[in-house]
N, CA, C and O of each residue as an XYZ file, in Angstrom:
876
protein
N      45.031    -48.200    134.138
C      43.885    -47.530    134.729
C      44.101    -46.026    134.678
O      45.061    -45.603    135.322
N      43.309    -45.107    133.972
C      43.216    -44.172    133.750
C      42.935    -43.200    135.371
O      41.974    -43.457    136.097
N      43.788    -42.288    135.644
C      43.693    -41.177    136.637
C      42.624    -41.363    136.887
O      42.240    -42.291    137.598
N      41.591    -40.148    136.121
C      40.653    -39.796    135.547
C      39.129    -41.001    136.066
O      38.031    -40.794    136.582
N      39.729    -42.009    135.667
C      38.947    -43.231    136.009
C      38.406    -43.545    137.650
O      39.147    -43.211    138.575
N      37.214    -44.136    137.902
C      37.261    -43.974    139.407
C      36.744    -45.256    139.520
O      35.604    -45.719    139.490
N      38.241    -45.879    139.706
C      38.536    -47.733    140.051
C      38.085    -47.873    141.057
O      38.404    -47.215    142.048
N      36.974    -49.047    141.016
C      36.345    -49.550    142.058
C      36.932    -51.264    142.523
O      37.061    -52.092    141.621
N      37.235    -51.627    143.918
C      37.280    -52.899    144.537
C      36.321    -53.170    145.233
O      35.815    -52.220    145.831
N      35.649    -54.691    145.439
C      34.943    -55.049    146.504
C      35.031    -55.503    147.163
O      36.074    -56.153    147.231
N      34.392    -55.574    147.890
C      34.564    -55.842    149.892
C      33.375    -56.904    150.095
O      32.675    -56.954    149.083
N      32.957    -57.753    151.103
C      31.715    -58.107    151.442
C      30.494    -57.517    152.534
O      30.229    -56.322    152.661
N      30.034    -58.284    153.047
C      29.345    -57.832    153.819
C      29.279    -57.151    155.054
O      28.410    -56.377    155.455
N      30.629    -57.662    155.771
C      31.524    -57.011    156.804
C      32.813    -56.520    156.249
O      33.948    -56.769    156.653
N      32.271    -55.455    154.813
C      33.486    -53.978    154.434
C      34.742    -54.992    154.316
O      35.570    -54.471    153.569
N      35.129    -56.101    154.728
C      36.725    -57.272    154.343
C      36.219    -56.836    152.893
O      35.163    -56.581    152.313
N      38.058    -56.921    152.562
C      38.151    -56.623    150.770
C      38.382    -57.951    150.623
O      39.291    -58.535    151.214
N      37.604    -58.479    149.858
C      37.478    -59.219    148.515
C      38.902    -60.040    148.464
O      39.804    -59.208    148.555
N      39.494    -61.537    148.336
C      40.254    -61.756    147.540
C      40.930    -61.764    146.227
O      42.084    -62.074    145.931
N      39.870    -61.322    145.459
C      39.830    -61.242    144.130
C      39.951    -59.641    143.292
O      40.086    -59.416    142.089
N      39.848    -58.725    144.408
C      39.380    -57.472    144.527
C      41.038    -56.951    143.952
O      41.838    -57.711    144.498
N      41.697    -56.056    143.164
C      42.760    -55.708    142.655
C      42.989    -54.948    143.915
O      42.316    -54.716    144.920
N      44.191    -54.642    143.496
C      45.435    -53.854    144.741
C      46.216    -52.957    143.849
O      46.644    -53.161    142.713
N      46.333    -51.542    144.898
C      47.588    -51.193    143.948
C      48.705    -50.994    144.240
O      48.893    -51.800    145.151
N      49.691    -50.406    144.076
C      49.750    -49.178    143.387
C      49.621    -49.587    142.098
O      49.780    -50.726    141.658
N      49.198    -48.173    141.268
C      49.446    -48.461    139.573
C      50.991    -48.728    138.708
O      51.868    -47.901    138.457
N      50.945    -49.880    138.448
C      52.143    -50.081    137.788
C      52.585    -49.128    136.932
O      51.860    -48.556    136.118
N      54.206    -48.855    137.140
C      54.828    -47.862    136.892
C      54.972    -46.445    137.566
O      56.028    -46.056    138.066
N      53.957    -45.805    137.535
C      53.887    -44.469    138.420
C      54.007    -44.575    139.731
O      54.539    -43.717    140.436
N      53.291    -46.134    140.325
C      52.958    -45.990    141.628
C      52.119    -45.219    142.354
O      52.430    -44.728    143.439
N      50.816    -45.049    141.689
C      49.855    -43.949    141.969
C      48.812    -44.434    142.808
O      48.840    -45.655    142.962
N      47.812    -43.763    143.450
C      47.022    -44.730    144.515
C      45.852    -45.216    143.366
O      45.216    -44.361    142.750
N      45.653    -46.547    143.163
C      44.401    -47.588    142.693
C      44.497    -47.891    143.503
O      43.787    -48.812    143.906
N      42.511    -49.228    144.622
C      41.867    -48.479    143.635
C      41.438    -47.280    143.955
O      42.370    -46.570    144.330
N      40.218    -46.656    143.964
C      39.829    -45.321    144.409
C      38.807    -45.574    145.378
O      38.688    -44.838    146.358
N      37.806    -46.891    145.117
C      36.941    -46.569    146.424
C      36.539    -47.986    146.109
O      36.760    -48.612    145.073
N      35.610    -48.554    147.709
C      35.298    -50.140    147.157
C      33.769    -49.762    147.227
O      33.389    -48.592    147.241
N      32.726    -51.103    147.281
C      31.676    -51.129    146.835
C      31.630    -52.743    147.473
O      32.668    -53.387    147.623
N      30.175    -53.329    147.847
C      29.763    -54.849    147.964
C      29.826    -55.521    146.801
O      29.047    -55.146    145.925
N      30.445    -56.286    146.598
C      30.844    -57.180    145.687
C      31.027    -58.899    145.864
O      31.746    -59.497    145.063
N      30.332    -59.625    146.956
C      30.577    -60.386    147.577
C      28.795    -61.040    147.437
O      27.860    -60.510    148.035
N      28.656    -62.207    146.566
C      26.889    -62.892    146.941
C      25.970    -61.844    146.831
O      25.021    -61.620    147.582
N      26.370    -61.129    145.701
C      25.626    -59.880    145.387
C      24.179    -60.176    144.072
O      24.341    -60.285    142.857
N      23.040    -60.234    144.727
C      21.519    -60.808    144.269
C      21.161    -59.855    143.201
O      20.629    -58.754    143.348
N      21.613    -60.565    141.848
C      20.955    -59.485    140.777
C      20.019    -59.942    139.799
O      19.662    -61.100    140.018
N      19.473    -59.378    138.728
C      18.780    -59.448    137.869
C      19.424    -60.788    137.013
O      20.558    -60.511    136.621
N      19.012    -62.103    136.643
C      18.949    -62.976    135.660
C      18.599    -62.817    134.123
O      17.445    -62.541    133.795
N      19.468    -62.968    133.306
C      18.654    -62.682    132.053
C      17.952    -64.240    131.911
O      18.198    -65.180    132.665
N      17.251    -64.257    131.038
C      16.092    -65.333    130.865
C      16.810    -66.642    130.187
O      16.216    -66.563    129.112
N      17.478    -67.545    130.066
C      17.721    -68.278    129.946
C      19.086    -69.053    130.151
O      19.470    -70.154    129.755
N      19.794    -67.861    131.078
C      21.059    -68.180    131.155
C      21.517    -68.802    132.691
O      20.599    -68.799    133.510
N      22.539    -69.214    133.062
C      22.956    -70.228    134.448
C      23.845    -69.495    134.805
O      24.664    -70.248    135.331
N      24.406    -67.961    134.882
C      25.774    -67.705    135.129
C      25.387    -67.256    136.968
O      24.443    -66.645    137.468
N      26.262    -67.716    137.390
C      25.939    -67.557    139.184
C      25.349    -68.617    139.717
O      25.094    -69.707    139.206
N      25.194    -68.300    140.552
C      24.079    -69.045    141.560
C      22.900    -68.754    141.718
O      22.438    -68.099    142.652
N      21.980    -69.494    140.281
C      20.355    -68.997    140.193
C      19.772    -68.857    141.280
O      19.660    -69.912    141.905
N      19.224    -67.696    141.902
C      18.353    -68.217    143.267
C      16.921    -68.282    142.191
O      17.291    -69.397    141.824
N      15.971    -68.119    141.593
C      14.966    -68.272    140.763
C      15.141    -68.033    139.554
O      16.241    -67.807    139.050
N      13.782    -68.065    138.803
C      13.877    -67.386    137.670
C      14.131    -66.035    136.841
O      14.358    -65.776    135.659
N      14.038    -65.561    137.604
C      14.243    -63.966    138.065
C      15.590    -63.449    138.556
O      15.729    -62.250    138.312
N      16.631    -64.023    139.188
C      17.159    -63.604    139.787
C      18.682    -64.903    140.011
O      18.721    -66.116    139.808
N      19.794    -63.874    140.523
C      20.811    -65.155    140.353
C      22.275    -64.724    141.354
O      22.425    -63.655    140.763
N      22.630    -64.724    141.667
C      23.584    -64.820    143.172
C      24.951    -64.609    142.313
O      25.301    -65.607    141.683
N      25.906    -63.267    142.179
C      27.273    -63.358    141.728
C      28.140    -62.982    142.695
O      27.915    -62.953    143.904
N      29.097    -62.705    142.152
C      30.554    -62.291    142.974
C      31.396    -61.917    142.325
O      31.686    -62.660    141.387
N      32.165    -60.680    142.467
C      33.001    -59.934    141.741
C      33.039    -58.432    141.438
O      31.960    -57.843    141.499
N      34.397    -57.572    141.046
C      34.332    -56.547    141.056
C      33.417    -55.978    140.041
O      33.133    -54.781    140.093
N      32.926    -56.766    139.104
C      31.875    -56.954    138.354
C      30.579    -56.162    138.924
O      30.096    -55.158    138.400
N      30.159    -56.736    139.969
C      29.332    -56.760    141.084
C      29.211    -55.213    142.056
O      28.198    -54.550    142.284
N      30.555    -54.977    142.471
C      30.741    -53.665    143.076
C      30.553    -52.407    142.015
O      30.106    -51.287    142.262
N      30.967    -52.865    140.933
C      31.013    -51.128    139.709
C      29.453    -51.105    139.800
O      29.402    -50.134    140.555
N      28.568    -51.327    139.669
C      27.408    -51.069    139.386
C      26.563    -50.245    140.824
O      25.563    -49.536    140.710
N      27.140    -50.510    141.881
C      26.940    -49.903    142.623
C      27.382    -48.516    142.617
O      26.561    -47.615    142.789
N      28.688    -48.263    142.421
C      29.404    -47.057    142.730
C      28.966    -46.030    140.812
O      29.124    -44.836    140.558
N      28.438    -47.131    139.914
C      27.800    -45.901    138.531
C      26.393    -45.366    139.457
O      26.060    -44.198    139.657
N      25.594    -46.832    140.017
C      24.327    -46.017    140.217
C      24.478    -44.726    140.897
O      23.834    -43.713    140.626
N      25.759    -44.889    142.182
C      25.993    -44.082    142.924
C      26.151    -42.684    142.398
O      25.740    -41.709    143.027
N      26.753    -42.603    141.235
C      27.614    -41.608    140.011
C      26.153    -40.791    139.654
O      26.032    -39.578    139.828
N      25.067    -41.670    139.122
C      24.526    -40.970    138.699
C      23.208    -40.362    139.862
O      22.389    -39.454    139.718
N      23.430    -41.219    140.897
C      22.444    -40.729    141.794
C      22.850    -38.590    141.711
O      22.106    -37.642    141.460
N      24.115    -38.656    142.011
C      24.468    -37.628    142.424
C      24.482    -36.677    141.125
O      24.235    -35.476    141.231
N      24.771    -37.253    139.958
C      24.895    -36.095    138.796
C      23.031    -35.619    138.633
O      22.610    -34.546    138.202
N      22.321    -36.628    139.057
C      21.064    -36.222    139.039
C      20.939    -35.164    139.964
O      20.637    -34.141    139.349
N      21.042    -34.973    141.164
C      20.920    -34.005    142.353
C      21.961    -33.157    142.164
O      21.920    -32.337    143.081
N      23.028    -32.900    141.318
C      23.607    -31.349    141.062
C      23.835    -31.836    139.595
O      24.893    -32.450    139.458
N      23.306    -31.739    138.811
C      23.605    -31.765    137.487
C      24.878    -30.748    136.868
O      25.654    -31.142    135.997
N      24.922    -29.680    137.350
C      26.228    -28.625    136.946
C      27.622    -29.391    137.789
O      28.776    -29.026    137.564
N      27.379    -30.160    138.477
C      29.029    -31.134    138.965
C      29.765    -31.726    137.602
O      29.220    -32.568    136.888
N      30.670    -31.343    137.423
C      31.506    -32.575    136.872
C      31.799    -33.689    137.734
O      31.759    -33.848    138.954
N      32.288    -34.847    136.171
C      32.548    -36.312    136.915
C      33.705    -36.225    137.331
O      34.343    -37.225    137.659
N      34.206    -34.955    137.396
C      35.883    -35.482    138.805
C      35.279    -34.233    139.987
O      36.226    -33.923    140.709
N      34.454    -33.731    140.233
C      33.635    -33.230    141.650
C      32.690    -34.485    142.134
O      32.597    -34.676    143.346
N      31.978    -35.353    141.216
C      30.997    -36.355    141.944
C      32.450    -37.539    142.311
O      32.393    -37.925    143.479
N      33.359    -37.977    141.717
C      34.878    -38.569    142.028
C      35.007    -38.411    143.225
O      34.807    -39.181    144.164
N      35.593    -36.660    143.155
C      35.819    -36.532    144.617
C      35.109    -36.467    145.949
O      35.672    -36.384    147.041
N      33.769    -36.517    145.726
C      32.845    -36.211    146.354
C      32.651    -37.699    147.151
O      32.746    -37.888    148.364
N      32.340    -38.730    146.059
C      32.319    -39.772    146.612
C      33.582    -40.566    147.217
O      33.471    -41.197    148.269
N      34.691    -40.507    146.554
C      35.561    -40.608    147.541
C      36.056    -40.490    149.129
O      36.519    -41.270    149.962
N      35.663    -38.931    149.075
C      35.821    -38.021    150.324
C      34.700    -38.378    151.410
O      34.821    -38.135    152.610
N      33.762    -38.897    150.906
C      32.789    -39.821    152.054
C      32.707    -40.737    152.136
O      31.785    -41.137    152.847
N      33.484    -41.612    151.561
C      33.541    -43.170    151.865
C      33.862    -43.357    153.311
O      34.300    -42.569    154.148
N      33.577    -44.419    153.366
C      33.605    -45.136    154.474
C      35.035    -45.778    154.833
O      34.787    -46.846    154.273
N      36.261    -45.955    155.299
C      37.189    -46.590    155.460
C      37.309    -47.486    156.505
O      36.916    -47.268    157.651
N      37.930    -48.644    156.058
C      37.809    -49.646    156.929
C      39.461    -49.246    157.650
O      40.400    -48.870    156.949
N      39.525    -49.384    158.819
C      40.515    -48.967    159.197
C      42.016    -50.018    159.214
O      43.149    -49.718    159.592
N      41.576    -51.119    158.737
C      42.632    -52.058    158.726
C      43.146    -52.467    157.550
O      43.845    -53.474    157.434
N      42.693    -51.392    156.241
C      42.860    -51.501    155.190
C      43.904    -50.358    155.174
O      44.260    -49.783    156.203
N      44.504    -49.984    153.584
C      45.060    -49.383    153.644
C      44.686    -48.349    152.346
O      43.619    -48.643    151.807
N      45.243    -47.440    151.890
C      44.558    -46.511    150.392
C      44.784    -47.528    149.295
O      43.984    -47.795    148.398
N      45.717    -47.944    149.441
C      46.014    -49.059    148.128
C      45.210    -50.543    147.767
O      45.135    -51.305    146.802
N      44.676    -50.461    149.126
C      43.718    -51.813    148.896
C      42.243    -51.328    148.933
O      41.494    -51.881    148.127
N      41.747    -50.442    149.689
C      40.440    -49.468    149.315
C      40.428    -47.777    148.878
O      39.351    -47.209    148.695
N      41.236    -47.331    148.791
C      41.028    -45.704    148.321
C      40.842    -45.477    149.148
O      41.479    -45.701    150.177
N      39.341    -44.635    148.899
C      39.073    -43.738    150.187
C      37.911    -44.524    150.977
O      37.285    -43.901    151.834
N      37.597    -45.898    150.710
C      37.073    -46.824    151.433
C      35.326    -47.176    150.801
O      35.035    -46.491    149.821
N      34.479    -47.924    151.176
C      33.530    -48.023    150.899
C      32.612    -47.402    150.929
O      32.140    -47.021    151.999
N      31.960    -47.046    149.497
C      30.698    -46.406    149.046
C      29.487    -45.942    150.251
O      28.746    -46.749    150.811
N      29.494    -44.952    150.405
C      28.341    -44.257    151.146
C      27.424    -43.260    150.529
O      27.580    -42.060    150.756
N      26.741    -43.579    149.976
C      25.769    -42.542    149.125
C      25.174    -42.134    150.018
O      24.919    -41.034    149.528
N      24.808    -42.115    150.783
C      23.549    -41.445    151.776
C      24.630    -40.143    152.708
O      24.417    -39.106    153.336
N      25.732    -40.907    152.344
C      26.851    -39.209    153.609
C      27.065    -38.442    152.175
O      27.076    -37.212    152.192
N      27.240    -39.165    150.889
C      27.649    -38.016    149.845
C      26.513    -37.358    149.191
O      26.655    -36.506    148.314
N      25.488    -37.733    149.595
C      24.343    -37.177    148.694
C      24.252    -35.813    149.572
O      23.944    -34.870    148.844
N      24.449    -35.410    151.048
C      24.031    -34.438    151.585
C      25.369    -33.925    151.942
O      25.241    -32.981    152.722
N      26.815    -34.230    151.625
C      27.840    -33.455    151.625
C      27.989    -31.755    151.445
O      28.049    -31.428    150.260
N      28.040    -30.935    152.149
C      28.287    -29.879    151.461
C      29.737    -29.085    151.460
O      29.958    -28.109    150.744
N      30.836    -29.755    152.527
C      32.310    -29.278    152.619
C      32.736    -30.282    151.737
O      32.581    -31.383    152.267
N      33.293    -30.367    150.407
C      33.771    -31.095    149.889
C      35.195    -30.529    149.218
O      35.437    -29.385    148.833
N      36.062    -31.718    149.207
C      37.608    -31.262    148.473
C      37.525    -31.270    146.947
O      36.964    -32.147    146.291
N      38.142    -30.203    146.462
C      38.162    -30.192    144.972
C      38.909    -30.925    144.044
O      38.985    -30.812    142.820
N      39.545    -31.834    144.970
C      40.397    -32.910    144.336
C      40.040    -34.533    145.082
O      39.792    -34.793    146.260
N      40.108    -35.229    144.170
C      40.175    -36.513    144.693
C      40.729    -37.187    145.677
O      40.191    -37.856    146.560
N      42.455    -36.847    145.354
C      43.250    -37.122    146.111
C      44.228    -36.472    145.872
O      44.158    -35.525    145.088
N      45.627    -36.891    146.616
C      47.214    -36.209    146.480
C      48.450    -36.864    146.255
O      49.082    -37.456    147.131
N      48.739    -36.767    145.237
C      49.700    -37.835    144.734
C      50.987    -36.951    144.534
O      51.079    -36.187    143.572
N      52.025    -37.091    145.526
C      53.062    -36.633    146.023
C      54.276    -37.404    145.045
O      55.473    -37.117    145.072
N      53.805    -38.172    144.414
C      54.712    -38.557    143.320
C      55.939    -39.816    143.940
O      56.155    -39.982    145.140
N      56.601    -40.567    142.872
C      57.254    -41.613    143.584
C      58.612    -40.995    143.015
O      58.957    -40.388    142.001
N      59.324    -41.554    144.422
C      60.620    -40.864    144.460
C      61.641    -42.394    144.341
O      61.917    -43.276    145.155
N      61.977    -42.168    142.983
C      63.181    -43.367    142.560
C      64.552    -43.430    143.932
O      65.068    -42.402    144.370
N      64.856    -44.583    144.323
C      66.084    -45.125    145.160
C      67.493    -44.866    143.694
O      67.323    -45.283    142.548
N      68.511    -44.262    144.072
C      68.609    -43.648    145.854
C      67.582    -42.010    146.178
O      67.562    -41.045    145.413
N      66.973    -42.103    147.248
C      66.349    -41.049    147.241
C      67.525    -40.012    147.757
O      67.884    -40.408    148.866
N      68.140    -39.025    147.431
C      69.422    -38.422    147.762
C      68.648    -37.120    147.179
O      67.873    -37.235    146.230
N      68.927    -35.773    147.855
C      69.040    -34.316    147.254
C      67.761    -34.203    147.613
O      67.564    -32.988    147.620
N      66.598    -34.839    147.970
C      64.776    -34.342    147.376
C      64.199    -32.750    148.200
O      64.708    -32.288    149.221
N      63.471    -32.366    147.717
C      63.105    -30.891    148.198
C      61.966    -31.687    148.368
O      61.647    -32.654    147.675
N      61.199    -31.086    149.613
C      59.777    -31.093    149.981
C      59.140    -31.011    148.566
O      59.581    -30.420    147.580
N      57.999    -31.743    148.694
C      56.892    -31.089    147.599
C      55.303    -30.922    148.595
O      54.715    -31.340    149.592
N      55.231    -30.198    147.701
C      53.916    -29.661    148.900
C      52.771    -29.322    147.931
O      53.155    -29.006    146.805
N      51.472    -29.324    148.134
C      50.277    -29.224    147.531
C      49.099    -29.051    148.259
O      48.712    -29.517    149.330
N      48.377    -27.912    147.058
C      47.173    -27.735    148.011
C      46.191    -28.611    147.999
O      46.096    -29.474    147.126
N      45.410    -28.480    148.916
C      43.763    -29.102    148.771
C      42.652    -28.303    148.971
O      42.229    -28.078    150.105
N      42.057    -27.778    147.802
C      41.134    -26.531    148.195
C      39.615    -27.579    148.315
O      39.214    -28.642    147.842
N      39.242    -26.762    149.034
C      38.133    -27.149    149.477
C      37.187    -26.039    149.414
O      37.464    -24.856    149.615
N      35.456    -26.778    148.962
C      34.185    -25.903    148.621
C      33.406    -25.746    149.461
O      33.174    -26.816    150.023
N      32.757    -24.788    149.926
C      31.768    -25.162    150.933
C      30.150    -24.699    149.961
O      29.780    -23.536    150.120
N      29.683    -25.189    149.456
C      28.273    -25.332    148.823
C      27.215    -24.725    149.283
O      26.321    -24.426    148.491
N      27.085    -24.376    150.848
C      26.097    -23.201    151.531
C      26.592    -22.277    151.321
O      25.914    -21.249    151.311
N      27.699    -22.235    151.115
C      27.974    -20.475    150.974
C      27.371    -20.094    149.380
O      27.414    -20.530    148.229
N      26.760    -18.916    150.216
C      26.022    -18.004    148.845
C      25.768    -17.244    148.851
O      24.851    -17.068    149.652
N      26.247    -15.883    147.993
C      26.360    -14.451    148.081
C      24.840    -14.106    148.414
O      23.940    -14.598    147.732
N      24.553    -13.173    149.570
C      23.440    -12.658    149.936
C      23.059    -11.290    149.124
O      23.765    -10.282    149.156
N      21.650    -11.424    148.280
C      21.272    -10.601    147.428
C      21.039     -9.332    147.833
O      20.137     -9.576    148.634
N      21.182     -8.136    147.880
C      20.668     -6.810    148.287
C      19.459     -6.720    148.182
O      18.732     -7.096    147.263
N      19.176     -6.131    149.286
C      17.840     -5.851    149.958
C      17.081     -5.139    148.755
O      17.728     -4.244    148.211
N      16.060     -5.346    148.353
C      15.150     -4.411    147.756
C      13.941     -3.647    148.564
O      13.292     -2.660    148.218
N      13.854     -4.497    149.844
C      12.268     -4.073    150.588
C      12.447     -2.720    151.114
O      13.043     -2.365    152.132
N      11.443     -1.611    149.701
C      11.429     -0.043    150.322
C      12.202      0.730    149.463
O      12.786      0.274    148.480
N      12.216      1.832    149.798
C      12.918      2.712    149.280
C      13.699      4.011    149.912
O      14.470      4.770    149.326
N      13.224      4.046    151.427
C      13.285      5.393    152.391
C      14.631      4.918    152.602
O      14.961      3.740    152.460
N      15.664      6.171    153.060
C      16.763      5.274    153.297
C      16.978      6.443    155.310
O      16.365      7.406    155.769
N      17.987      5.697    155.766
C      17.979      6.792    156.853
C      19.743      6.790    157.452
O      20.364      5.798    157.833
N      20.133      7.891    157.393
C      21.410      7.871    157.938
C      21.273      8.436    159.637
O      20.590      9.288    160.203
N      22.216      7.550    160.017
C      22.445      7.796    161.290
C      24.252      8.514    162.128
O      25.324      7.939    161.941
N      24.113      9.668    162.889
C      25.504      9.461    162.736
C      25.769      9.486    164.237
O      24.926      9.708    165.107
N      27.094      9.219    164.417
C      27.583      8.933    165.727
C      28.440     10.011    166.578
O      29.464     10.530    166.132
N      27.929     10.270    167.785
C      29.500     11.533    167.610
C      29.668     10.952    169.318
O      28.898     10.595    170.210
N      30.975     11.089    169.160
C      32.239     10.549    170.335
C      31.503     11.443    171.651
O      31.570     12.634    171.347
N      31.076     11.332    172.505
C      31.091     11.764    173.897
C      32.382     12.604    174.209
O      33.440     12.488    173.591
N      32.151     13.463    175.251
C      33.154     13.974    175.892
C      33.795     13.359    176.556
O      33.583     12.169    176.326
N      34.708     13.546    177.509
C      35.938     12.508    178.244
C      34.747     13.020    179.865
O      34.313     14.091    180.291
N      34.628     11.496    180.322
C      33.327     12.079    181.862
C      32.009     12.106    181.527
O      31.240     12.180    182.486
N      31.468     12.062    180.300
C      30.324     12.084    179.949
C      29.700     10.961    179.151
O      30.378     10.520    178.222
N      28.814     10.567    179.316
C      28.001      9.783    178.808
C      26.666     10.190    177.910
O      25.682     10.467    178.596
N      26.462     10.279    176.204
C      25.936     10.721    175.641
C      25.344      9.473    174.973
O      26.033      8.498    174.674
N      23.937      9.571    174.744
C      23.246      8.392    173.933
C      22.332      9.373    173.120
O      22.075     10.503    173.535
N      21.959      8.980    172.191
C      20.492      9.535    171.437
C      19.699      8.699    170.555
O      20.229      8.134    169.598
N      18.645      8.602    170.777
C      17.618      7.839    170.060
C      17.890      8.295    168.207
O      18.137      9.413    167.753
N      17.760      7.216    167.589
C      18.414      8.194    166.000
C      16.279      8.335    165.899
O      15.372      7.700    166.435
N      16.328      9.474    164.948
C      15.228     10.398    165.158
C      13.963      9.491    163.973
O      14.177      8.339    163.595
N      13.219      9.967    163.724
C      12.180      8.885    163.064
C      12.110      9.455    161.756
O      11.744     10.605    161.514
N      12.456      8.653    160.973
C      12.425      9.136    159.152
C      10.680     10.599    159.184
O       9.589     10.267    159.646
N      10.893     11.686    158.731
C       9.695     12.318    158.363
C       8.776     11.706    157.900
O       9.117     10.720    157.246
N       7.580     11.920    157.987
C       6.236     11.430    157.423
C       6.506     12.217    155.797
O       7.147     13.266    155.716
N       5.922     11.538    154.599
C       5.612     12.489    153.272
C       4.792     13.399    153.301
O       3.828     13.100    154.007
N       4.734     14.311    152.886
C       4.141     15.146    152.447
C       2.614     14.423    151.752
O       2.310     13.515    150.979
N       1.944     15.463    152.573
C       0.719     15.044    152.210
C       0.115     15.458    150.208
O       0.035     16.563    149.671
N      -0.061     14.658    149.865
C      -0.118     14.577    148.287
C      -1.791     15.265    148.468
O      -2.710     14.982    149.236
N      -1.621     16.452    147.183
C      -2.749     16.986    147.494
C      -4.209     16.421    146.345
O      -4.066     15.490    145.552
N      -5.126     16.968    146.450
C      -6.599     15.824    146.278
C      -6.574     16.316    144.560
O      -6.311     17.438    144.127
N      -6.971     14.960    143.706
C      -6.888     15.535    142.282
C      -8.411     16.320    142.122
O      -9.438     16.098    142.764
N      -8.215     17.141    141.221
C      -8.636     18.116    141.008
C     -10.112     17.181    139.783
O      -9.862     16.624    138.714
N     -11.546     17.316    140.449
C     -11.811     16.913    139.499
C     -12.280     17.606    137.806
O     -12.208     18.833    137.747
N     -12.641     17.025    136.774
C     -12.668     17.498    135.139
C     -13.868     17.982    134.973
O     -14.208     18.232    133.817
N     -14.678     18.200    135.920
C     -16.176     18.820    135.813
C     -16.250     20.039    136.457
O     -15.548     20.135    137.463
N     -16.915     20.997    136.142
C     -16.935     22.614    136.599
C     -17.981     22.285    137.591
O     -18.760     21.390    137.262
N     -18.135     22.824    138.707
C     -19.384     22.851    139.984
C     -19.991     23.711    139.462
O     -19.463     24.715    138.986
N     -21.208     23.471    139.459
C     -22.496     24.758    139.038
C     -22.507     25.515    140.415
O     -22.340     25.066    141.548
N     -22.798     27.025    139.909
C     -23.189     28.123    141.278
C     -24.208     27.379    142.308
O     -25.004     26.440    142.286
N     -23.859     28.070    142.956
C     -25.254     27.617    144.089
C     -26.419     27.902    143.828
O     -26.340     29.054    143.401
N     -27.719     27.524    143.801
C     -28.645     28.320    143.664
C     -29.399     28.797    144.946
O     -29.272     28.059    145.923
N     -30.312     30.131    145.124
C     -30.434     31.380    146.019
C     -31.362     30.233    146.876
O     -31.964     29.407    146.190
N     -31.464     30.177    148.036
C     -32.573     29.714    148.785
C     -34.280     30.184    148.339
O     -34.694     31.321    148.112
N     -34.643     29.567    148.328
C     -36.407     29.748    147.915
C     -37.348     30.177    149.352
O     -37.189     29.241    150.136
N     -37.776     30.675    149.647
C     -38.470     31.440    150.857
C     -39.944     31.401    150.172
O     -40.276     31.704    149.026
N     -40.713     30.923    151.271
C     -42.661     30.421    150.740
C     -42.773     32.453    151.060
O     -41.910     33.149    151.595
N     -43.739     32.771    150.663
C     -44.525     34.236    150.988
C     -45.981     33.610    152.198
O     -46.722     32.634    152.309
N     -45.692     34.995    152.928
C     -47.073     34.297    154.208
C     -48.301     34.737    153.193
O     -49.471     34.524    153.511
């Protein structure tokens, strides 16, 4: 099972894992499989048209069981989310869904990961870890001499977002402050930006004719 890969087990209806459901650690490394579970237990799916595999409930439709059963949940899940941030990579939607699973508490990482599928807490996640998980590595018997190993876990927060500079206006106004005396108490209103200058009237492109003389009747 590939790192990289995001191994799914199933559980039933009350989150119990599956008998059939794999366990890990990964042979050889000892690394945590699987990564997260999913319902996999009398799980009601689509029938193809002439076939008996399951427990037909109609024609339409047919009753299985298996980890078979759970992956299809946790792709739809995959792509629910690559749809709603399309710029994620598939080891951020990994960790993403991981990091909100659901854990059954009587399980352990090796028999569910980070526990059962919750799309509805990962779809609106926005503190998420940038890693899946932390694999501290297996330490061969005799364990003799070992130095700590230590590792980070950075974490994103997704609301955060650089606030754009103001454009509204152009007047700008400085204000300055000056220290009070020692006994005194000094405040001042900061003063009101000047009014502009009054812009003067355009001049219009036509010459005014003279006046002409008043006309007076004769008695």
């Amino acid at each position: 099972m590939a790192t990289a890969a995001l191994t799914v087990g199933a559980v039933d209806a009350e989150d119990q894992l599956a008998d059939f459901s794999g366990r890990g650690p990964r042979f050889g490394d000892y690394a945590m499989k699987p990564d997260i579970t999913a319902p996999g237990v009398d799980i009601v799916a689509a029938r193809a048209a002439g076939t008996a595999l399951g427990d037909p409930v109609n024609q339409w439709y047919t009753r299985l069981t298996g980890t078979s059963m759970a992956t299809p949940h946790v792709a739809g899940a995959a792509a629910i989310m690559a749809q709603r941030w399309p710029s994620w990579t598939p080891a951020r939607i990994k960790a993403v869904l991981m990091g909100t699973a659901d854990p059954n508490p009587d399980l352990g990482v090796y028999e569910q990961g980070g526990g059962r599928l919750d799309i509805g807490h990962a779809i609106g996640q926005r503190l998420i870890a940038r890693r899946a998980n932390i694999d501290y590595g297996y330490f061969r018997y005799p364990q003799t001499d070992l130095q700590p190993v230590t590792k980070a876990l950075p974490l994103l927060n997704t609301w955060a977002r650089p606030r754009p500079p103001s454009t509204c206006g152009s007047s700008s106004r400085t204000r300055t402050a000056t220290r009070p005396r020692p006994g005194r108490s000094r405040s001042r209103r900061p003063s009101s930006p000047s009014p502009p200058a009054a812009r003067p009237a355009p001049r219009s492109p036509w010459t005014p004719l003279p006046a002409r003389p008043a006309v007076t009747a004769a008695p």
